[in-house]
SEZAZA-370333 format. One line per field, with one value per residue: residue number from 1; x, y, z of N, C-alpha, C, O in turn. Coordinates in pm, whole numbers, plus 50000, padded with zeros to 5 digits. Example, Ala and Ser with C-alpha at 12.3 -4.5 7.8 and 13.67 -1.06 7.14 Angstrom:
nr <- [1	2] $
n_px <- [51319	51285] $
n_py <- [49431	49775] $
n_pz <- [50780	50708] $
ca_px <- [51230	51367] $
ca_py <- [49550	49894] $
ca_pz <- [50780	50714] $
c_px <- [51320	51290] $
c_py <- [49670	50003] $
c_pz <- [50780	50787] $
o_px <- [51424	51341] $
o_py <- [49668	50114] $
o_pz <- [50846	50804] $
***
This chain:
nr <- [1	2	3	4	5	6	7	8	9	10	11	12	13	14	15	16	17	18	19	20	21	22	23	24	25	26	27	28	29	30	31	32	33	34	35	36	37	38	39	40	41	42	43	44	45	46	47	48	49	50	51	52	53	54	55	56	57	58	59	60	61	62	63	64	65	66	67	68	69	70	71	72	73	74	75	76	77	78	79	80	81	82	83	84	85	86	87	88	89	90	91	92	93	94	95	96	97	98	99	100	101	102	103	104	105	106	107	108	109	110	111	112	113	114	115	116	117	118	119	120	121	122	123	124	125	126	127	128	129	130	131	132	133	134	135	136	137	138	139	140	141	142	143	144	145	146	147	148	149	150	151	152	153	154	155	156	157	158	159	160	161	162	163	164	165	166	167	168	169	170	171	172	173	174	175	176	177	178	179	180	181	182	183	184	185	186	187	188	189	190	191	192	193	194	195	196	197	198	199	200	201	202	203	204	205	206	207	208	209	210	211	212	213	214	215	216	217	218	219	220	221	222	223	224	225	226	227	228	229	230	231	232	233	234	235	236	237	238	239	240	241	242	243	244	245	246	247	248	249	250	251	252	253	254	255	256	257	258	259	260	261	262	263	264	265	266	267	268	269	270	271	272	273	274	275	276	277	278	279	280	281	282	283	284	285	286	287	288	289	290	291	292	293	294	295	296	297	298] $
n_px <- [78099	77959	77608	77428	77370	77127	76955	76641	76388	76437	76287	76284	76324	76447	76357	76344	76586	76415	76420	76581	76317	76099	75956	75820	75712	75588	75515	75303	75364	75309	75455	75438	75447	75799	75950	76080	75911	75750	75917	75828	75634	75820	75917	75780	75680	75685	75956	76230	76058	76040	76039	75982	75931	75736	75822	75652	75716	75942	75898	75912	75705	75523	75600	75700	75520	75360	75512	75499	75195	75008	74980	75004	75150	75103	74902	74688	74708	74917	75098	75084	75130	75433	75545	75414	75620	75869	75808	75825	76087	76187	76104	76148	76046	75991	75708	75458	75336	75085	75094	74899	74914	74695	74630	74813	74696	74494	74684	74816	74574	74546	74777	74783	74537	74725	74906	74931	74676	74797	75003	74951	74901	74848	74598	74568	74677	74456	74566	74402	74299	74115	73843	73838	73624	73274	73132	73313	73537	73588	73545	73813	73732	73580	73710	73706	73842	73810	73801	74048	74216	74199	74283	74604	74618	74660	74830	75064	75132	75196	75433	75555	75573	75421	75120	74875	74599	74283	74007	73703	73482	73615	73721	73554	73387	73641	73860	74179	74396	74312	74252	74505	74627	74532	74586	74878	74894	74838	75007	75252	75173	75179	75432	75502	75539	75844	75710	75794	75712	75746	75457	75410	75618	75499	75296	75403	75444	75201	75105	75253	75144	74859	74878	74975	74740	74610	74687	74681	74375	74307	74424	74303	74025	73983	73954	73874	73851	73907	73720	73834	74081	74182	74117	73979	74182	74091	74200	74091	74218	74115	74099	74034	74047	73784	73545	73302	73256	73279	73403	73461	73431	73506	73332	73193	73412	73518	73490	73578	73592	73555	73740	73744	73895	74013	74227	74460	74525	74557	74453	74767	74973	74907	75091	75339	75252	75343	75118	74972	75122	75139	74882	74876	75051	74995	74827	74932	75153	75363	75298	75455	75571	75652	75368	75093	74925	74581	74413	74104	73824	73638] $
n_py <- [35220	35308	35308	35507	35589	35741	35643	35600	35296	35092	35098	34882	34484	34232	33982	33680	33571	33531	33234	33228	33280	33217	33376	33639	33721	34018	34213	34444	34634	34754	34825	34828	34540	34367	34366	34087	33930	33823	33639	33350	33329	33326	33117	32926	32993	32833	32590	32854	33099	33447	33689	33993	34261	34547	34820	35023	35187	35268	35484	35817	36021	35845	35638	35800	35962	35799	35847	36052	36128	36060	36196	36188	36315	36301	36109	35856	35789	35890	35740	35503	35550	35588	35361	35199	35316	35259	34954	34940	34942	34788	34551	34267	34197	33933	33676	33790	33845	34021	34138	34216	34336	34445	34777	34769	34655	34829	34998	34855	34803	35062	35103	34914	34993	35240	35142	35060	34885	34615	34587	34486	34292	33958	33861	34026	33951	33994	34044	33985	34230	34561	34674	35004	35134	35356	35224	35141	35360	35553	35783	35905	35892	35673	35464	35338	35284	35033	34845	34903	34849	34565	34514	34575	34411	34143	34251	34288	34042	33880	34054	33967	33684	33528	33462	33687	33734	33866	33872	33993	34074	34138	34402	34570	34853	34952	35231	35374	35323	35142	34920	34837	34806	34502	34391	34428	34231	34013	33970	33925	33709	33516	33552	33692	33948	34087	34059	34236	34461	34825	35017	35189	35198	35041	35205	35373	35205	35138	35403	35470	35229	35276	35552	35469	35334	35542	35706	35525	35534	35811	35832	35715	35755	36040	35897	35796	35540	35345	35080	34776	34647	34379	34058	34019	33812	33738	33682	33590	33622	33387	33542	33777	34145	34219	34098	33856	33950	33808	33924	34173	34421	34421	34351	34565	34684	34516	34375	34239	33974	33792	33657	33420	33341	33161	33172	33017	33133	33534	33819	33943	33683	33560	33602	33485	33227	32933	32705	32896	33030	32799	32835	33116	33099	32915	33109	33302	33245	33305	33302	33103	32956	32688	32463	32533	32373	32349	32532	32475	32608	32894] $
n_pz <- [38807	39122	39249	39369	39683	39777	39559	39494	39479	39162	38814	38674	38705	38624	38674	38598	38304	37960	37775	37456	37169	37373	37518	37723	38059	38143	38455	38637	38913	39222	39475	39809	39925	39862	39569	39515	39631	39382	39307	39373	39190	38947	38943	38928	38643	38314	38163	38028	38021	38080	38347	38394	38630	38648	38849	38995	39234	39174	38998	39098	39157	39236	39418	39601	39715	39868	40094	40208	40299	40110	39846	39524	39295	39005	38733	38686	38378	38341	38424	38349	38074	38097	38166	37958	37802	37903	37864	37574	37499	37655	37563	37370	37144	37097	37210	37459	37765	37996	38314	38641	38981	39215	39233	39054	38838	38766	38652	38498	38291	38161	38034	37813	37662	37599	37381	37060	36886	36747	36875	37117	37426	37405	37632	37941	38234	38557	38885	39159	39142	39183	38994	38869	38863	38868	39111	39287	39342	39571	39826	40054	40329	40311	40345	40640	40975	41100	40856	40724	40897	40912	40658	40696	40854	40707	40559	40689	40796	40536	40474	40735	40707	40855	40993	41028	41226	41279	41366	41213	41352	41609	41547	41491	41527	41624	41671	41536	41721	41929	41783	41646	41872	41920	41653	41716	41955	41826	41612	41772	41887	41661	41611	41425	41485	41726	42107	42233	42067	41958	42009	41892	41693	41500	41443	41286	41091	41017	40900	40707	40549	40509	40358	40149	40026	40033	39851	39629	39588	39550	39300	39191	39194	39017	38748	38462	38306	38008	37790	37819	37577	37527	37611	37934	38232	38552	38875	39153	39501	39765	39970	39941	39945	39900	39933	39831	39592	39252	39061	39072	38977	38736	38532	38328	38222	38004	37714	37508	37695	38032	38230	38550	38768	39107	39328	39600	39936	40060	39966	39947	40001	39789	39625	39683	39782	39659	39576	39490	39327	39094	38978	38905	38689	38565	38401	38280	38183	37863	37512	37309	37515	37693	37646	37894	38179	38222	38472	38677	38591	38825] $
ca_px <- [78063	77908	77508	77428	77352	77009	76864	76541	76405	76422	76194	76262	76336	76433	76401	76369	76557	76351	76540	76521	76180	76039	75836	75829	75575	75565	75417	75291	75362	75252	75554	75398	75572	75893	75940	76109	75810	75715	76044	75779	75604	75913	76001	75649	75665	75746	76090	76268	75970	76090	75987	76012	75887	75773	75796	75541	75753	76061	75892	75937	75583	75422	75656	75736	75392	75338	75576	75467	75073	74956	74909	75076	75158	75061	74768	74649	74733	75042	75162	75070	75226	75572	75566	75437	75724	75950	75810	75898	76276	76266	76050	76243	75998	75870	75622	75472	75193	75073	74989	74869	74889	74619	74611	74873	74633	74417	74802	74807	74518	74559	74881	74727	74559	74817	74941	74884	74618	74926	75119	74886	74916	74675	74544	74574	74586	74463	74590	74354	74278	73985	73843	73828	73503	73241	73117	73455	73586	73506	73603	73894	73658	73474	73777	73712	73937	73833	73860	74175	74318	74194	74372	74694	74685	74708	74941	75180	75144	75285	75563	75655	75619	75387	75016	74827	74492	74248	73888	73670	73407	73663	73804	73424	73454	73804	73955	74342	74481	74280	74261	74637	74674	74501	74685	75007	74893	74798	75155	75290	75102	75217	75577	75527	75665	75875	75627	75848	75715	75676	75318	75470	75700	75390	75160	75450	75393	75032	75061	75301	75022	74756	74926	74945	74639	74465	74723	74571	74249	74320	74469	74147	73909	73934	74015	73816	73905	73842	73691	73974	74103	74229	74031	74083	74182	74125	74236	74098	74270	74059	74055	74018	74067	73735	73505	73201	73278	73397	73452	73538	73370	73588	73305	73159	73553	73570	73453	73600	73553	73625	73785	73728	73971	74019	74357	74461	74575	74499	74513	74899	74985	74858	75202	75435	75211	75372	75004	74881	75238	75105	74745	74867	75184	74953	74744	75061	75250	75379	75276	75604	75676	75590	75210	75079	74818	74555	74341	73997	73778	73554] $
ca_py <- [35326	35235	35333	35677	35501	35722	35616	35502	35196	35042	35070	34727	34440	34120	33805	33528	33616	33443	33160	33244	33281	33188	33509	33735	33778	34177	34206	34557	34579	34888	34796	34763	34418	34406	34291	33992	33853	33732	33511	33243	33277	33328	32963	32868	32918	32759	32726	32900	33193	33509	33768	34116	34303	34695	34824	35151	35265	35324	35616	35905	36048	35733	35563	35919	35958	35718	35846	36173	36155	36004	36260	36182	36443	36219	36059	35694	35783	35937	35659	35373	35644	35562	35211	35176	35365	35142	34826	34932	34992	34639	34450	34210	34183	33789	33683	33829	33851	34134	34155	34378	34279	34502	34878	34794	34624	34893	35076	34787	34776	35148	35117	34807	35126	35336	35079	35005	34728	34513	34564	34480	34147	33876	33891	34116	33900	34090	33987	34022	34387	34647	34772	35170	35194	35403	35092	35131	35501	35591	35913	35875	35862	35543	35396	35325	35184	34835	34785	34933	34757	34414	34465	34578	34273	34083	34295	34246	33896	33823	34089	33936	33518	33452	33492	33753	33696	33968	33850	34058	34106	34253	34475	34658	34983	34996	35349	35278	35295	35030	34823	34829	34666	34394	34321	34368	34111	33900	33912	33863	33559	33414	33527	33814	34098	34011	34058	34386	34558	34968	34999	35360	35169	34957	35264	35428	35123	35163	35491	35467	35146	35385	35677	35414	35310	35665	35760	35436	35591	35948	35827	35629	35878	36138	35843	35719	35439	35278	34934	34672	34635	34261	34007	33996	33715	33807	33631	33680	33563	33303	33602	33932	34274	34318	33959	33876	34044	33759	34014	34324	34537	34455	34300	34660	34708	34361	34380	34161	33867	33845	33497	33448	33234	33172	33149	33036	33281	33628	33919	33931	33587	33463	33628	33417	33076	32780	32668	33012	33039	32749	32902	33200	33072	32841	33196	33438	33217	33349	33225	33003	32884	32552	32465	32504	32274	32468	32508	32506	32765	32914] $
ca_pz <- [38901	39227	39241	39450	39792	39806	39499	39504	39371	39040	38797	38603	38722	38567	38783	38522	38144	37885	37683	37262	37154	37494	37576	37880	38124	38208	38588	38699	39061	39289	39556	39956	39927	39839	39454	39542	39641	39263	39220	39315	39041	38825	39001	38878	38518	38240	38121	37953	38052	38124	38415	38434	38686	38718	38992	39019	39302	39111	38969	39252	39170	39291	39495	39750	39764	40023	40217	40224	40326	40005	39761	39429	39159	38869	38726	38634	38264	38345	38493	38231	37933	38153	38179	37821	37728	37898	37827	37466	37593	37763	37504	37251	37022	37157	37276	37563	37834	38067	38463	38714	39055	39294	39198	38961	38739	38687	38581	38341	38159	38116	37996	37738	37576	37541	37264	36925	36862	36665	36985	37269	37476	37341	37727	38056	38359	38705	39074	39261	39140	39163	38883	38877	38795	38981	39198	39360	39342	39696	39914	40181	40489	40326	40395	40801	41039	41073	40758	40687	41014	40839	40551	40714	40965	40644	40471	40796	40781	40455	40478	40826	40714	40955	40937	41167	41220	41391	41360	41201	41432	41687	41491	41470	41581	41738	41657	41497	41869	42018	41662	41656	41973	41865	41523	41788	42032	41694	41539	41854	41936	41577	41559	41326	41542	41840	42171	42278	41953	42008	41924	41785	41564	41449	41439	41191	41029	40940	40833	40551	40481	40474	40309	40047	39965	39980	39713	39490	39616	39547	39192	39090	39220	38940	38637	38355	38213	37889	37814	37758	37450	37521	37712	38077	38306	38681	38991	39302	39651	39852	40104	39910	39955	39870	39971	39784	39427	39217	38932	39156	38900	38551	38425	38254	38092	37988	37624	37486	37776	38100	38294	38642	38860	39216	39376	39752	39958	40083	39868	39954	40011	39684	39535	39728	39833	39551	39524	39408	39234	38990	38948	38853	38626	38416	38297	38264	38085	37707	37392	37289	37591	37700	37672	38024	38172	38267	38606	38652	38592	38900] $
c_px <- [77957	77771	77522	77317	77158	76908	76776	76524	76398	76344	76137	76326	76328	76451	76406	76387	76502	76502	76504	76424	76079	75915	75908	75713	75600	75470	75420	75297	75372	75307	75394	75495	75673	75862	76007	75999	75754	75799	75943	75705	75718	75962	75885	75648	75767	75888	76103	76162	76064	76005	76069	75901	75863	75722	75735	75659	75862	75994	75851	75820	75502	75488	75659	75603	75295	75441	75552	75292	74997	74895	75003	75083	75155	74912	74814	74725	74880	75160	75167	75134	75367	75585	75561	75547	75858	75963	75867	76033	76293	76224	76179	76223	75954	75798	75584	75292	75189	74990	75015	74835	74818	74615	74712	74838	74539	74538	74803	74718	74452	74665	74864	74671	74619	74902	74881	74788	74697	74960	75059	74905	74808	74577	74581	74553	74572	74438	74502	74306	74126	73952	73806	73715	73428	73212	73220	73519	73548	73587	73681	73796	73569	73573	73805	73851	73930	73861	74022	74278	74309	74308	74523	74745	74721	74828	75095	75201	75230	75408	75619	75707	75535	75191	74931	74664	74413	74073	73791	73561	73493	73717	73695	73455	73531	73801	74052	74405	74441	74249	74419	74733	74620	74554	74835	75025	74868	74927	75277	75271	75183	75350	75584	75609	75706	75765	75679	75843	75663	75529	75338	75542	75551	75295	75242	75412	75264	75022	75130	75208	74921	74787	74946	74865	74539	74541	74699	74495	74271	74318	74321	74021	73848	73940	73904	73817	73835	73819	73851	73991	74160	74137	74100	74036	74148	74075	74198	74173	74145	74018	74084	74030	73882	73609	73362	73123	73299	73443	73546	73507	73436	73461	73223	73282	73596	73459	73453	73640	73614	73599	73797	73835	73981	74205	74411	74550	74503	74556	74702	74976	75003	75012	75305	75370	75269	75254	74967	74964	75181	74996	74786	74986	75067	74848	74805	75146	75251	75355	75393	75666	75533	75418	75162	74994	74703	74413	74223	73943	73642	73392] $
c_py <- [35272	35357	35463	35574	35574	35726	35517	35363	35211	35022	34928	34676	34300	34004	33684	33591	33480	33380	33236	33191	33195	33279	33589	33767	33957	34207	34373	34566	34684	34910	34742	34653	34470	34320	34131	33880	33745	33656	33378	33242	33317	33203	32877	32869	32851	32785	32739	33058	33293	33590	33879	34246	34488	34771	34996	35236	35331	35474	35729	35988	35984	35690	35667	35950	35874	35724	35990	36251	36118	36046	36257	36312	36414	36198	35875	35673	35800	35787	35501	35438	35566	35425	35192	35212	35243	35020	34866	34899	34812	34520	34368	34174	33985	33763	33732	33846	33966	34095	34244	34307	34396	34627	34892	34683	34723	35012	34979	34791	34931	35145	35034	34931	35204	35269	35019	34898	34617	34517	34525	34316	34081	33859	33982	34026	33946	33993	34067	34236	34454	34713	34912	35216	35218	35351	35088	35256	35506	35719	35839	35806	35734	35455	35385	35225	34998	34763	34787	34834	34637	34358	34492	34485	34156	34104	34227	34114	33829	33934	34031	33771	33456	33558	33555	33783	33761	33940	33988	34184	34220	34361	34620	34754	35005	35127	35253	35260	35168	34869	34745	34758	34506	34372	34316	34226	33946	33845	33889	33717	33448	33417	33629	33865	33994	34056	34202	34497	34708	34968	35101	35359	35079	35068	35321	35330	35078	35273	35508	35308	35229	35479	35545	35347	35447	35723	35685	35510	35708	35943	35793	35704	35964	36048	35801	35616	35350	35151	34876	34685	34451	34197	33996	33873	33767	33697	33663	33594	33480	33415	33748	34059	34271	34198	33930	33947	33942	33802	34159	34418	34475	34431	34413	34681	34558	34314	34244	33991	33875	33666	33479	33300	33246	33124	33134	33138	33352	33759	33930	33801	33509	33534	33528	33211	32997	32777	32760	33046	32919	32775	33015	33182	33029	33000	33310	33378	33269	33314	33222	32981	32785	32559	32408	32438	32352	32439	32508	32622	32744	32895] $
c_pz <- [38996	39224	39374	39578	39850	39705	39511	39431	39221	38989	38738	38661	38693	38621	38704	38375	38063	37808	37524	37276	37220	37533	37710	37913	38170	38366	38630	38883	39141	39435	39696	40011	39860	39663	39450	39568	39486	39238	39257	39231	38876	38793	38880	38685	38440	38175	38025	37954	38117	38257	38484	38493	38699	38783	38965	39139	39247	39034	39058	39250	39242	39394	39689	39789	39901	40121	40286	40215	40194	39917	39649	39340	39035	38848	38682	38463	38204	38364	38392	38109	37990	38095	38033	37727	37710	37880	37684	37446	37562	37679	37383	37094	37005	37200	37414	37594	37886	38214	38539	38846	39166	39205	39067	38836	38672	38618	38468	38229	38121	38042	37879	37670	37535	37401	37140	36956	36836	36793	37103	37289	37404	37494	37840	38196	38511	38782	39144	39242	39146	39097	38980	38808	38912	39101	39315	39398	39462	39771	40009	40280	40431	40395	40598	40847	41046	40936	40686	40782	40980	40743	40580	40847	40779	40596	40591	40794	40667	40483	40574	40775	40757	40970	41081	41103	41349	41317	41321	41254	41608	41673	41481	41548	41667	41637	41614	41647	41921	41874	41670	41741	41969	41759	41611	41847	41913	41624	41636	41895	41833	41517	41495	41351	41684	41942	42257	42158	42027	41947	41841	41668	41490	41366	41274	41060	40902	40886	40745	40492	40409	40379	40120	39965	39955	39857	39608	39465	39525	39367	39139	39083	39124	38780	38582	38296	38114	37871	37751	37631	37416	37580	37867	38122	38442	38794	39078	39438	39715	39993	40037	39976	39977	39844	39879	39642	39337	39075	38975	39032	38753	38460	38322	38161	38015	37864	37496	37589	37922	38204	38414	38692	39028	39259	39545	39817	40006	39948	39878	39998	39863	39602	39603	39773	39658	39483	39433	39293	39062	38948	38842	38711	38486	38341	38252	38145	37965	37580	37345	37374	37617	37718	37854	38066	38269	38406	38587	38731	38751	38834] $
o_px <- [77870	77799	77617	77216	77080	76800	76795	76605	76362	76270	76025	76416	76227	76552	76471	76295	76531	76614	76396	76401	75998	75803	76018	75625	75654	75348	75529	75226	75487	75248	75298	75583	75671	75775	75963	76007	75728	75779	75962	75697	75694	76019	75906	75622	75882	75940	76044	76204	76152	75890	76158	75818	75952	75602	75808	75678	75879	76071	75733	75814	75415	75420	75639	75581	75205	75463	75585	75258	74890	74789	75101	74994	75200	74821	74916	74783	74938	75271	75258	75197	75409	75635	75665	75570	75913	76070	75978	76069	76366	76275	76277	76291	75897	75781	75673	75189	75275	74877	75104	74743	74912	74596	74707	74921	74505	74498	74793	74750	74341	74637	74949	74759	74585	74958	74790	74814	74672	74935	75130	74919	74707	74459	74679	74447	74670	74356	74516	74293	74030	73999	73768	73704	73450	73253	73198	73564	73440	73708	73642	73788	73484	73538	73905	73922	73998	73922	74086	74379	74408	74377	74595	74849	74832	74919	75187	75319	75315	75505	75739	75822	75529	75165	74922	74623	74439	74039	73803	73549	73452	73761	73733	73543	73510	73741	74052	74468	74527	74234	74439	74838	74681	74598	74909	75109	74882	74953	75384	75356	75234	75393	75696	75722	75654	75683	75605	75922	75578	75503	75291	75550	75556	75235	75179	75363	75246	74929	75075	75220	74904	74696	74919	74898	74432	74478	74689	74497	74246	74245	74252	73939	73727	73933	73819	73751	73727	73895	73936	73902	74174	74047	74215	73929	74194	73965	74243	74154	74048	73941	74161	74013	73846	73567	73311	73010	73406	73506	73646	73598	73372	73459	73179	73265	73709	73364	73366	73716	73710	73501	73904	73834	73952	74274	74403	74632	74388	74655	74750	75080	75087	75024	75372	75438	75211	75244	74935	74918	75188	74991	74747	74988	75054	74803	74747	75191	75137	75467	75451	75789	75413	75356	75184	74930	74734	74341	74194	73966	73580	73293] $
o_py <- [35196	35475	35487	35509	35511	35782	35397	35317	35313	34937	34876	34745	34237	33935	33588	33644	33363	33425	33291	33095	33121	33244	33586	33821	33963	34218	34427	34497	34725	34982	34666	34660	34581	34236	34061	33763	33625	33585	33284	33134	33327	33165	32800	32771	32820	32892	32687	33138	33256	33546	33882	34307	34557	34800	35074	35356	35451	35570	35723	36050	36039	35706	35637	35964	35896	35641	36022	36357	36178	35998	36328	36398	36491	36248	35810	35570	35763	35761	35418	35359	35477	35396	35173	35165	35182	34960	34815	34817	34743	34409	34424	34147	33933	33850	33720	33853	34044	34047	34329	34225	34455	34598	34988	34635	34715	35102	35018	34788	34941	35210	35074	34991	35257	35347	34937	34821	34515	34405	34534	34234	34131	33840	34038	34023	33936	33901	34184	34327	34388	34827	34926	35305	35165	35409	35032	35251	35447	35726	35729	35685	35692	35380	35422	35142	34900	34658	34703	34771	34570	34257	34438	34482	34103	34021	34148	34081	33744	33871	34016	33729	33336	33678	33503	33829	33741	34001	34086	34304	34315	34425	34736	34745	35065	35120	35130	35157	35087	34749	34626	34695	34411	34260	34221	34140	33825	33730	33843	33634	33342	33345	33680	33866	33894	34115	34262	34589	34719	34917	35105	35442	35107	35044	35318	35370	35028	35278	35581	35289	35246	35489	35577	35304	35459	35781	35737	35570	35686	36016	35852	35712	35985	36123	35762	35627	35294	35079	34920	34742	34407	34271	33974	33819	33881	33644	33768	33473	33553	33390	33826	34049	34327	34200	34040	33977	33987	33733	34218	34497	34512	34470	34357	34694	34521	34240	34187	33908	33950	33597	33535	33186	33357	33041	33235	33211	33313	33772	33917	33841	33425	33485	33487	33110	33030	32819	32731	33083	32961	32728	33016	33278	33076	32986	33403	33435	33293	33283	33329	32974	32786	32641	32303	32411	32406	32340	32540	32688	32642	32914] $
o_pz <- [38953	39202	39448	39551	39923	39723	39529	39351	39162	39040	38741	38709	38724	38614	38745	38313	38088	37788	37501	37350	37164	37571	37764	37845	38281	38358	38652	38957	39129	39514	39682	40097	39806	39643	39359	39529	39490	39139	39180	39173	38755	38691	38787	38615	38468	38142	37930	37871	38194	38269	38568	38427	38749	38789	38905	39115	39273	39026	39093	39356	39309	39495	39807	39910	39983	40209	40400	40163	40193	39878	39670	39340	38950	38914	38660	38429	38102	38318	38386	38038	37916	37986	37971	37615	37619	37876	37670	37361	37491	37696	37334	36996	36908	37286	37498	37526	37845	38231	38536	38844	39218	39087	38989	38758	38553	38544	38352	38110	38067	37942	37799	37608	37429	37323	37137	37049	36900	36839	37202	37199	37356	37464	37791	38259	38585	38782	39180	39324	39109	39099	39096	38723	39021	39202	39422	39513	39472	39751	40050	40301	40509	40486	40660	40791	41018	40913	40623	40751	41010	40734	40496	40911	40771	40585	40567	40790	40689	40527	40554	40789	40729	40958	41193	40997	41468	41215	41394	41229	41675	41769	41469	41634	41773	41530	41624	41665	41957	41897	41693	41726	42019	41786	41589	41823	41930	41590	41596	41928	41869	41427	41501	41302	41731	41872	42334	42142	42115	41838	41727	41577	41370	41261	41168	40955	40791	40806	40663	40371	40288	40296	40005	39855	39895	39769	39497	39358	39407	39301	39056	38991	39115	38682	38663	38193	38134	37936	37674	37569	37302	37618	37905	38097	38446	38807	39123	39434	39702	40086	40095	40098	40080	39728	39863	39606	39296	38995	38932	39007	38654	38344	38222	38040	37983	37888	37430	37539	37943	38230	38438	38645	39072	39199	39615	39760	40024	39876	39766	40050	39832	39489	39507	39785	39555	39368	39318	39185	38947	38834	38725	38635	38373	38227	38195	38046	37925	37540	37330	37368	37593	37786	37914	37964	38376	38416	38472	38832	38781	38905] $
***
């Protein structure tokens, strides 16, 4: 039977099956990019390593939410109950890791509670994520334009291929209208968009961006969350979300230890660059698959 042409996405996704008693990496992934994006680090690990991906958008609480002004009808807890459910579903009962790549790390290492002690990963490793602790929680309106227009000249950059680059200093109090033309003339310049882009198709652009990070926002805002129960690893991009953190808050939930790495890249980059692909491979990998050789620490 042929799939219903307007179902949404998928919530699992298996890009690399593990060989016999290989493992599986589990990746939490909070869409924006497309999921495709991690097949390089599916390229990256070890073989016989599995990778299965889930995708946050596939569930129509979270996913429609950014399409529809960014107010979800879930919670943080709600949303890691799911997944935990289905990792059960999808698990095989081998070894296995756990990651959370941006907002869908702090879905992981909620979802790392929702399970037995016996059943929890032996680590948690976060992309580039922000903890949800108060330090961070912030009201809509902190979120200003230049900054938002920063992070969605990056974001555009890796979804287009081609890297758009809008200085930070000019970006200082533009409004989104006059910001916007500058990240145009920027991904114009480098190929991104063609140089006849609508700025209206661009602007639509930014606001299903936006509409998706105030529904992170919105989500994290009212949440609690409990100290780890595993130790965490956490990655940050060479060009962060969030510059000058190199913990980004975990280190209050991070009880049991907490591992700091650096990875090249920008916050969205570092999922598809090779380089960052082997950074992040050697600390995901599964216990019983090949012994990985491991990077150095920041």
């Amino acid at each position: 039977m042929r799939p219903r042409r307007d179902a949404g996405p998928a919530l699992v996704h298996h890009l690399a099956r593990p060989a016999a008693g290989r493992g599986t990496v589990y990746l939490v992934h909070p869409g924006a990019l497309a999921v495709g994006v991690h097949r390089t680090l599916a390229d990256a690990l070890p073989d016989g390593a599995g990778l299965t991906v889930l995708d946050l958008s596939g569930l129509p609480a979270y996913g429609e939410a950014a399409l529809t002004g960014g107010r979800a009808g879930t919670t943080v807890e709600a949303l890691a109950e799911r997944l935990a459910d289905e990792h059960a579903r999808q698990h095989d009962g081998g070894p296995w890791t756990l990651a959370g790549w941006s907002f869908g790390g702090v879905v992981a290492q909620a979802m790392v509670e929702h399970q037995p002690p016996d059943l929890r990963p032996p680590r948690l490793v976060l992309l580039d994520s922000i903890a949800p602790t108060a330090e961070y929680q912030q009201p809509d309106d902190a979120l200003e334009p230049p900054l938002l227009l920063g992070w969605f000249a990056m974001y555009l950059g890796a979804k287009r291929g081609h890297p758009v680059d809008v200085a930070a200093e000019h970006l200082a109090g533009c409004d989104v209208a006059d910001g916007l033309r500058l990240v145009l003339d920027a991904a114009a310049a480098s190929g991104a968009l063609p140089a006849d882009t609508s700025p209206h198709g661009l602007r639509k652009l930014y606001d299903t961006y936006v509409d998706g990070l105030l529904r992170n926002n919105r989500l994290t805002a009212p949440y609690t969350p409990r100290p780890a129960g595993v130790p965490l690893v956490l990655v940050t991009a060479d060009r962060s979300l969030v510059p000058g953190d190199p913990t980004l808050g975990w280190g209050p939930l991070a009880p049991h230890g907490l591992e700091l790495r650096r990875s090249p890249g920008d916050h969205y980059t570092m999922l598809s660059r090779p380089d960052a692909a082997a950074v992040i491979a050697d600390l995901v990998g599964p216990a019983g698959a090949e012994e990985p050789v491991h990077a150095a620490k920041v």
